[in-house]
TILO-219667 format. One record per residue (C-alpha): z, y, x; residue number from 1. Coordinates in steps of 0.001 Angstrom, whole numbers. Layout:
BEGIN
        Z        Y        X  num
        Z        Y        X  NUM
...
REM end
This chain:
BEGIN
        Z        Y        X  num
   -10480    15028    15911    1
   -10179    11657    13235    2
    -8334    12674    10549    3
    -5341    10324    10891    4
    -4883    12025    14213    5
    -4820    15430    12845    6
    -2212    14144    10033    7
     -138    12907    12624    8
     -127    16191    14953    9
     2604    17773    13268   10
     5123    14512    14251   11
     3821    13203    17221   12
     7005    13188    18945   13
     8384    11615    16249   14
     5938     8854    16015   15
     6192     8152    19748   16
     9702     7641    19223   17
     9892     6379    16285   18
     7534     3329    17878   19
     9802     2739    20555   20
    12873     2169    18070   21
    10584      315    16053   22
    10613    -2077    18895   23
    13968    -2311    19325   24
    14849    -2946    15764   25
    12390    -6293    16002   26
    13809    -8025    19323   27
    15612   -11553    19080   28
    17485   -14017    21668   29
    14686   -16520    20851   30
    11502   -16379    22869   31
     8876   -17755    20178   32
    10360   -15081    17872   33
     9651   -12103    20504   34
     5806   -13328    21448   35
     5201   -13298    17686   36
     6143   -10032    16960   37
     4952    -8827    19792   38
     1934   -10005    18820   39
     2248    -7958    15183   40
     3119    -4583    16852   41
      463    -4723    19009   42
    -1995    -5378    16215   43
     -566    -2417    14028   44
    -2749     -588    11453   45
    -2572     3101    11341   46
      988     3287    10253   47
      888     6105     7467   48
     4107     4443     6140   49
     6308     5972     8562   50
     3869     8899     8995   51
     5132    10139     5244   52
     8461     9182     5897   53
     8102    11913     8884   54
     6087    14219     7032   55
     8046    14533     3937   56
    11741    14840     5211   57
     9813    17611     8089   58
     8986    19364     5217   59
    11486    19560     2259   60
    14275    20386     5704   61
    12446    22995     7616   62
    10925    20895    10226   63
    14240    18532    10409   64
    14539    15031    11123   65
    17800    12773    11405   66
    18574     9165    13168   67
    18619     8275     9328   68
    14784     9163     9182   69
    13998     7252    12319   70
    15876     4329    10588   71
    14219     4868     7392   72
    10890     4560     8744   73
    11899     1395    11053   74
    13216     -490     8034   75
     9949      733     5866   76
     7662     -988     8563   77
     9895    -3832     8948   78
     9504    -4571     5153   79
     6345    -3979     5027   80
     5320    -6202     7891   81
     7553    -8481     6198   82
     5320    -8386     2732   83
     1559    -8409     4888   84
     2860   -11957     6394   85
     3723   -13583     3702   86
      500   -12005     1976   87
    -1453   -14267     4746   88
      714   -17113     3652   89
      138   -16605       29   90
    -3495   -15893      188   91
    -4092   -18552     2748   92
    -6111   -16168     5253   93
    -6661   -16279     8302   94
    -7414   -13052     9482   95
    -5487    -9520     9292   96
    -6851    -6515    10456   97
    -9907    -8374    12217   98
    -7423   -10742    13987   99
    -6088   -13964    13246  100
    -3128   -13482    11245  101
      146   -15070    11839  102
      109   -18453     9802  103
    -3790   -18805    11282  104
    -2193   -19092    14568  105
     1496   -20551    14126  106
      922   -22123    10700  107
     2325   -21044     7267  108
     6214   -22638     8245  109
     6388   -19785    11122  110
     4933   -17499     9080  111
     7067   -17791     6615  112
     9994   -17748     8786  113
     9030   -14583    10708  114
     8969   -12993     7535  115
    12203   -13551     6827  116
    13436   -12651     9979  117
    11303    -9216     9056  118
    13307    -8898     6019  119
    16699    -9261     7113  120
    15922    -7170     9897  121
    14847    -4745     7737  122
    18336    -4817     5403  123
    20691    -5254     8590  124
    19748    -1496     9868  125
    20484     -200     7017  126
    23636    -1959     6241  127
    24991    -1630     9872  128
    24687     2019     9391  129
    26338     2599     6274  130
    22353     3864     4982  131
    23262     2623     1106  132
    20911     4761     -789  133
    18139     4243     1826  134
    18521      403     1034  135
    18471      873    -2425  136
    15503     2576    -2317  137
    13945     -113     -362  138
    15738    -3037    -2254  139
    14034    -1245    -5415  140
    10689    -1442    -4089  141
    10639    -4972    -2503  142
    12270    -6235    -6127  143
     8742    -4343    -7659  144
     6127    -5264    -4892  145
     7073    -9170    -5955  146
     7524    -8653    -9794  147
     3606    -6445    -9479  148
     2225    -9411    -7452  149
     3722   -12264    -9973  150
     2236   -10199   -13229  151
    -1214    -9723   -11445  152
    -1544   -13603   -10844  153
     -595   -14142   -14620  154
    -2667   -12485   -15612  155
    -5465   -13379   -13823  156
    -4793   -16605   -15545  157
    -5638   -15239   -19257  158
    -8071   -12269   -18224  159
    -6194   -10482   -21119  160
    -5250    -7579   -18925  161
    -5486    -3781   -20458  162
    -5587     -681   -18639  163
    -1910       24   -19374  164
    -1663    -3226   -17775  165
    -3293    -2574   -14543  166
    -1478      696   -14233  167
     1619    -1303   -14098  168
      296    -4045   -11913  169
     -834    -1421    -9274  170
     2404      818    -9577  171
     4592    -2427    -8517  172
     1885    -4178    -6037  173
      969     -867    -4185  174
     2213     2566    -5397  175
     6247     1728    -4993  176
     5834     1092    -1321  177
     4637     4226     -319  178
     7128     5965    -3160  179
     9701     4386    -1426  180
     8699     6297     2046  181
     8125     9403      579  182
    11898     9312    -1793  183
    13272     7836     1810  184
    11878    10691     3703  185
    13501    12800     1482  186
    16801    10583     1321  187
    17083    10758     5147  188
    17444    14211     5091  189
    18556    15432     2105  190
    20332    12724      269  191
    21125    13002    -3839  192
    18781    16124    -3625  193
    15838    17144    -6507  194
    13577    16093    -3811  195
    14221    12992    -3227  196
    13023    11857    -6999  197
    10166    14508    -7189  198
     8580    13209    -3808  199
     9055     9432    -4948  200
     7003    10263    -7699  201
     4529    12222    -5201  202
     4555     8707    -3554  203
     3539     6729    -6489  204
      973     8649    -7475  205
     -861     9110    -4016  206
     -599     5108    -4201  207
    -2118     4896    -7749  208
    -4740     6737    -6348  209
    -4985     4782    -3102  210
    -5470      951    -4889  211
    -7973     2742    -7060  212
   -10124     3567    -3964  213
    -9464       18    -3195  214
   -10703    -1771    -6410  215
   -14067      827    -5957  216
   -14527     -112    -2130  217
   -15398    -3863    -3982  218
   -18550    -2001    -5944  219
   -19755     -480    -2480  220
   -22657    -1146     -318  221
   -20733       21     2452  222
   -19107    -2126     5587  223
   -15516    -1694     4634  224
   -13954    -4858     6298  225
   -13945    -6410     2768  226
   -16757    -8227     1605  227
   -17879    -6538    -2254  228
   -17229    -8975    -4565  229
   -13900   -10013    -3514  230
   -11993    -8902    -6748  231
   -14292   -10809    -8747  232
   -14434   -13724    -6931  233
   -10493   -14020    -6928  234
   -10353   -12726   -10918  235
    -8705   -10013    -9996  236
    -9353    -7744   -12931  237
    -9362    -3751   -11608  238
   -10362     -476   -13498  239
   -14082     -193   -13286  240
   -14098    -4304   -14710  241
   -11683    -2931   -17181  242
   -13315        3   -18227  243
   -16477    -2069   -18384  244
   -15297    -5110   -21060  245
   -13385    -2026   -23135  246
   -16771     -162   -23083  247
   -19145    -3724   -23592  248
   -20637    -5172   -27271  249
   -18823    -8626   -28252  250
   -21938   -10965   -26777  251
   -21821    -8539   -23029  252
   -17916    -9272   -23076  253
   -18227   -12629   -23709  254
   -20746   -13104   -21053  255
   -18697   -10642   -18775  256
   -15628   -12903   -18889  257
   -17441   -16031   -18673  258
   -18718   -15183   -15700  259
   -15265   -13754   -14152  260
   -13835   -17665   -15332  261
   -16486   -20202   -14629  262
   -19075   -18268   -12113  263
   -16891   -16307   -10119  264
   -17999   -18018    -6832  265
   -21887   -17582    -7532  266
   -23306   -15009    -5587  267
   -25908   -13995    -7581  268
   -23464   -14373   -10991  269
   -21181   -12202    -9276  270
   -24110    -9633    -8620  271
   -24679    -9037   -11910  272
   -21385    -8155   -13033  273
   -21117    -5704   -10134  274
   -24362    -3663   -11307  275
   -23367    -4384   -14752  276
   -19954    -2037   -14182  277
   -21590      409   -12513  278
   -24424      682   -15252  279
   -21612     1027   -17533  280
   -19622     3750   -16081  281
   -16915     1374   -14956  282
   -17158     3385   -11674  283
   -17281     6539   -13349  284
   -13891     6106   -14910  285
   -12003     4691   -11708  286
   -12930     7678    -9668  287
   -11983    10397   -12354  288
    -8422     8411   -12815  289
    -8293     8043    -9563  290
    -8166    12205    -9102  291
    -6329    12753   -11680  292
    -3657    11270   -10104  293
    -4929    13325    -6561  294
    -4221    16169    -8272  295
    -1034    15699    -9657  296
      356    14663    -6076  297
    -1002    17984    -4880  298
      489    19528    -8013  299
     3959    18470    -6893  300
     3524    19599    -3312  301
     2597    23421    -4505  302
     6328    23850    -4847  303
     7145    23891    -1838  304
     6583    26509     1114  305
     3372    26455     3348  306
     3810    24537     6522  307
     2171    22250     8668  308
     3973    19473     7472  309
     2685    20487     3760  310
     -695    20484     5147  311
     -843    17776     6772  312
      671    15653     3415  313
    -2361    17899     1793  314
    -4604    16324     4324  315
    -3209    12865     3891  316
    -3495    12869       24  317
    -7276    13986      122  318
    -7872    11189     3133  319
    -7052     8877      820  320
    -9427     9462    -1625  321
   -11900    10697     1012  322
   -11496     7136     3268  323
   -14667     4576     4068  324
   -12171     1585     4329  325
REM end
């Protein structure tokens, strides 16, 4: 059995329901509007948003779950649906997932519109059902995801990033998302509890952990849907590169960022930088941050008792470490 599907056993019923309201809470009285997202739902990835969500309010309530989780979880996807659209916008690509993405096929103006739409959705189920401190939770993390992306394009500007830096920049861009479902799990459940605040930080640190695996799947040699090179080429500066220029004589830094400014679209340029982190333990580094923060998201689950839904957040925390895309 894959490993997402053995995650997912524990809430399976869940997750077939959950989908169903998920397609309620996108329908509209306007036709273009319903082929579109249509067209995202049946193009979905393998939803470990909501699967946390499930898995975490399961397990701090004794195998509970409320219409406030299935809620929780519709409003989570919503926003983050929301967020991957106007990505495509702001990135100008044309694919998602190995299909054309929305602004390939309806142009940026839709795009941008369905968004919205997304996003409103989103806040309207929680506001026509009096969920306050699930929106808040949400609000929080949609306030970060744009604030993480804005500070990673400045500074891709200067190249003047640190590791502190990039900590931040990750903990805003990725890690509050899936904070946000793991506190909302929580919420759903057991609102103004301990848990709620010690599983958003579980959250953030499985997502520290999970854009670290990211920045190292650009070093690979492995077909991960994402070209190697990619960071580079868009001066995006992640923790190996870091860890690199901190480690690298004055002349090798010079010619390190040099190359990140003025070369970053020659293939062979961009080679060398690649081997030149790894020959410098840039890789090194990343992965034994990267478990550091594995094991302090395990850390905060061995308070609570054994159950599947533990294990399976066990499972999910090692898979994405463990992942080949």
């Amino acid at each position: 059995m894959k490993v997402v599907e053995q995650i997912k056993q524990p809430i399976a019923f869940e997750m077939n329901l959950f989908e169903q309201k998920f397609l309620l809470s996108m329908s509209s009285k306007v036709a273009l509007l319903n082929r579109i997202t249509h067209y995202i739902v049946n193009r979905k990835g393998k939803q470990m948003r909501p699967m946390f969500v499930f898995l975490v309010a399961k397990m701090v309530s004794d195998g509970e779950v409320k219409d406030r989780t299935y809620r929780g979880a519709s409003v989570i996807e919503l926003i983050h649906t929301a967020t991957l659209v106007h990505d495509d916008v702001v990135d100008d690509s044309n694919m998602r997932r190995g299909f054309f993405s929305v602004n390939a096929l309806w142009k940026n103006k839709i795009a941008v519109l369905i968004g919205d739409f997304l996003l409103s959705k989103g806040l309207l189920l929680s506001i026509d059902n009096g969920d306050f401190d699930l929106l808040k939770i949400i609000s929080v993390a949609v306030r970060e995801m744009s604030e993480g992306e804005l500070l990673q394009i400045e500074k891709a500007r200067k190249l003047d990033i640190t590791e502190d830096i990039y900590y931040e920049i990750i903990r805003q861009k990725t890690a509050t998302l899936i904070a946000a479902c793991c506190s909302l799990g929580a919420a759903s459940v057991k609102p103004e509890s301990t848990h709620v605040e010690s599983m958003r930080k579980f959250g953030e640190l499985i997502g520290m952990a999970f854009q670290i695996k990211d920045d190292l799947f650009d070093y690979g040699d492995e077909q991960i849907g994402k070209p190697t090179g990619i960071d580079i080429k868009e001066q995006k500066m992640t923790l190996p590169l870091i860890y690199a220029l901190n480690q690298a004589s004055k002349k090798d830094k010079k010619w390190l960022i040099n190359s990140i400014k003025n070369h970053n679209k020659d293939v062979k340029r961009v080679k060398e930088v690649i081997a030149f982190v790894k020959n410098n333990k840039g890789l090194d580094y990343a992965i034994g941050k990267m478990k550091q923060f594995q094991e302090e998201a395990l850390q905060l689950l061995s308070i609570y008792p054994e159950s599947e839904y533990k294990s399976s957040l066990i499972l999910m925390v090692n898979y994405v470490i463990d992942r080949k895309k």
